[in-house]
Every structure is written in C-alpha cells, then in structure tokens.
C-alpha positions in Angstrom: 0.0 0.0 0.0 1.3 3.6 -0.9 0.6 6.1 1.7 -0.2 9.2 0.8 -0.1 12.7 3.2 -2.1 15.5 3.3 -2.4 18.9 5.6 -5.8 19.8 6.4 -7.0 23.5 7.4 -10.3 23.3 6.6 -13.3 21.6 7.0 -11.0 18.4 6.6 -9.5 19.0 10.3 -11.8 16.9 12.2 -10.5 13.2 11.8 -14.1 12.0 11.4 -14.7 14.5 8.7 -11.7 13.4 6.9 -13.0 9.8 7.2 -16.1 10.2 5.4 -13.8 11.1 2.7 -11.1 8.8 2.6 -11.6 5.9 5.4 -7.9 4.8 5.7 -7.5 8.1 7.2 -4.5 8.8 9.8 -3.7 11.6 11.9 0.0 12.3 12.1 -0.1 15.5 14.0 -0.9 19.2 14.1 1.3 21.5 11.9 1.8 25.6 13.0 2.2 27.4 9.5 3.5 30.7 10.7 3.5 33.5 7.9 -0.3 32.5 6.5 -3.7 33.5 7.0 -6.5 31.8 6.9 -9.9 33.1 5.6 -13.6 31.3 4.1 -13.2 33.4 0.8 -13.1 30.6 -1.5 -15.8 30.6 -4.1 -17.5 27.0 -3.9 -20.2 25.5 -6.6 -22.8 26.6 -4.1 -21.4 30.4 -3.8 -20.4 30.0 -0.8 -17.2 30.7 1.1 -14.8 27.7 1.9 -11.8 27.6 3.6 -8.1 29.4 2.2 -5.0 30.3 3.1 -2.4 33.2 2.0 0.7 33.8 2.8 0.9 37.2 4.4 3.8 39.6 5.9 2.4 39.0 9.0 5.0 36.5 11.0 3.2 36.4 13.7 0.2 35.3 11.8 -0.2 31.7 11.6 -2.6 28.9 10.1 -3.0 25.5 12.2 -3.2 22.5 10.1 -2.8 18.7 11.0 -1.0 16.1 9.0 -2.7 13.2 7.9 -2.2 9.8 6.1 -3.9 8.0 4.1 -3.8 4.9 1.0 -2.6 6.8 -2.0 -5.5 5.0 -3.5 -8.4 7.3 -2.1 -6.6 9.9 -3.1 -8.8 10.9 -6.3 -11.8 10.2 -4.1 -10.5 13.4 -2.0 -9.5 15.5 -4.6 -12.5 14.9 -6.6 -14.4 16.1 -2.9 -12.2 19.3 -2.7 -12.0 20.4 -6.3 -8.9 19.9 -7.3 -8.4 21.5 -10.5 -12.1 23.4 -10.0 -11.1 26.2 -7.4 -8.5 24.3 -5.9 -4.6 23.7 -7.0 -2.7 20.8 -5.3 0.8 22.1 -3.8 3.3 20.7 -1.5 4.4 21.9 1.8 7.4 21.4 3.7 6.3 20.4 7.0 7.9 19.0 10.7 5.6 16.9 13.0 8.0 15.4 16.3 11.2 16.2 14.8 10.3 14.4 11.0 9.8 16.2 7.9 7.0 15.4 6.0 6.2 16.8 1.8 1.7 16.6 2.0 0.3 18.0 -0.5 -2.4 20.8 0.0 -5.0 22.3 -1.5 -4.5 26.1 -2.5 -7.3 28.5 -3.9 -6.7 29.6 -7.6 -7.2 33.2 -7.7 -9.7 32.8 -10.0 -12.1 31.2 -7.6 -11.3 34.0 -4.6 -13.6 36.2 -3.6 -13.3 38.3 -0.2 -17.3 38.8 -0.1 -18.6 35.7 0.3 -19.4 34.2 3.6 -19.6 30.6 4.6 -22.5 28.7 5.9 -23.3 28.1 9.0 -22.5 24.3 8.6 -19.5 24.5 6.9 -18.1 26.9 10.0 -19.0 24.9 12.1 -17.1 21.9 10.5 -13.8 24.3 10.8 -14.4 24.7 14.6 -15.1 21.1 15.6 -12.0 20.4 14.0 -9.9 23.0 15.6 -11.7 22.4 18.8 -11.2 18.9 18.7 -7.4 19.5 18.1 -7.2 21.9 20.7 -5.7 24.8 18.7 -5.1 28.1 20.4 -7.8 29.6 22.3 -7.9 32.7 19.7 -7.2 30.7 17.0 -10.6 29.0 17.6 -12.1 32.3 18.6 -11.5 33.9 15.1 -13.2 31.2 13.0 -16.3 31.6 15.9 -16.6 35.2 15.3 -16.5 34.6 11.3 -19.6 35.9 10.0 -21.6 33.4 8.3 -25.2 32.5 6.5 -27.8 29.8 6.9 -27.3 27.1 4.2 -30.9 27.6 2.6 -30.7 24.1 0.7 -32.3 21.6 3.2 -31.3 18.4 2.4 -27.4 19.3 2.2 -28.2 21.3 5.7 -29.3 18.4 7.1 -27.0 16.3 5.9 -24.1 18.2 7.4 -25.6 18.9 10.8 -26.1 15.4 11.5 -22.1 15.1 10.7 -21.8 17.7 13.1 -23.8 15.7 15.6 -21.3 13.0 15.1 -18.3 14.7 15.5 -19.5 15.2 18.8 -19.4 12.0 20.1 -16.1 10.5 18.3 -13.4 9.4 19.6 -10.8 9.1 17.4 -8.8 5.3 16.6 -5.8 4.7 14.8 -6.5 2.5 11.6 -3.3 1.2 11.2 -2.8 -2.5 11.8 
C-alpha cells in the first residue's frame, strides 16, 4: 500500500470528517504554519465561502493544520471532494511533525475562484471549529473562526446532511486504523 499525506486547514480537520472522505485516514499530527492567513473566501459550486490560506507579511500570523495519512489509493476520491483543479490547485508543503519532515500535499485556492465577499455557511463553520476544537488549537485561533460571519445554508437536504455530521463529530473518539 502507498501512503499518501495531506495537511488539512479546513473543513477536513476533524478526523471524522476526513474519514467520510477517505476511510484509511491517519492523523499524524498538528502543523503551525506561521506566515499564512486563513480566511472562508473561497468561491465554492454553491457560492459560498470555503476555507483558504495566504501567505501574508504578518510572522506572527499563523494557520494550524494537522497532518494526515492515508492509501494513495483514495486519493482521487478526495480531490475529486475538494475540487482539485475546480477552485482548488494541489501544492506541496514542507512540514515537521516530532522532529520528521513530512512533503503533503495541499489544497491552494486559484485566484480565480477567490472572492473576499462571500461568507460561509453556517454548517461548513462549524465543521472548521469542531475540527480545531477537537485538536485543541489556540484559544484565539478558535475564537476567530467563531466570530467569522456566516449564513444559513438555505438548501435543506445538504443542511441536514451536514448537521447530523456535526452531531457525530460530537461523540467521536478518534482510533488509529493502522494494523
């Protein structure tokens, strides 16, 4: 089996999330990427804001990911999720989790999909903050995605959908699938 890693910043944080996406899902660890921003300006198929990072002058600024594994085989399954090559662009990070260096890959707006007006929904925010919550990021790090202005998802099903994920993540408890 070829393993394959990823950084998450996004609604991929929470492990359960992740799961749902790509089952053989790991967590290696949580990442600090100082020099970035993080905002929910990226344009998604349902005009709403998702989850992006810049790089700003800022040092001080930083962006908390966590570092992930998974079968190199579900790795379309997650791209084709994210939109890779439909808002997203797949780059590599140099990374350090306990002292080794890991190359993920992550998933970059394209500037043509970025728009600083648009807002998330409330669901999709609230996928961002279990997953920082759950990985016990900085106090004002999880503060700043609460106080991110965002929208009800007026599509019912697709609300529904996601709250009951929310409902899960929750109540997990998070396993190690390796053998």
């Amino acid at each position: 089996m070829q393993i394959h890693h990823c950084l998450a910043y996004g609604s991929n944080l929470h492990p359960l999330r992740l799961r749902k996406r790509v089952s053989t899902a790991n967590l290696i660890g949580i990442v600090e990427m100082q020099g970035y921003q993080l905002a929910f300006h990226k344009r998604s198929t349902d005009e709403s804001g998702k989850c992006l990072i810049y790089k700003t002058p800022k040092l001080e600024s930083s962006v908390y990911g966590v570092l992930y594994e998974f079968d190199f085989e579900q790795k379309k399954s997650l791209d084709d999720a994210e939109g890779l090559g439909n808002g997203y662009q797949e780059e590599v990070m140099r990374v350090e989790v306990d002292g080794t260096v890991y190359l993920p890959t992550i998933y970059i707006a394209q500037d043509s999909h970025i728009n600083p007006t648009l807002t998330p929904f409330h669901w999709y925010k609230n996928f961002v903050l279990a997953g920082a919550s759950y990985h016990g990021f900085p106090l004002d790090y999880i503060e700043t995605i609460r106080t991110t202005p965002s929208k009800q998802d007026l599509k019912d099903a697709r609300r529904i959908k996601n709250e009951k994920l929310l409902i899960e993540m929750e109540n997990f408890v998070y396993t190690s699938n390796k053998n």
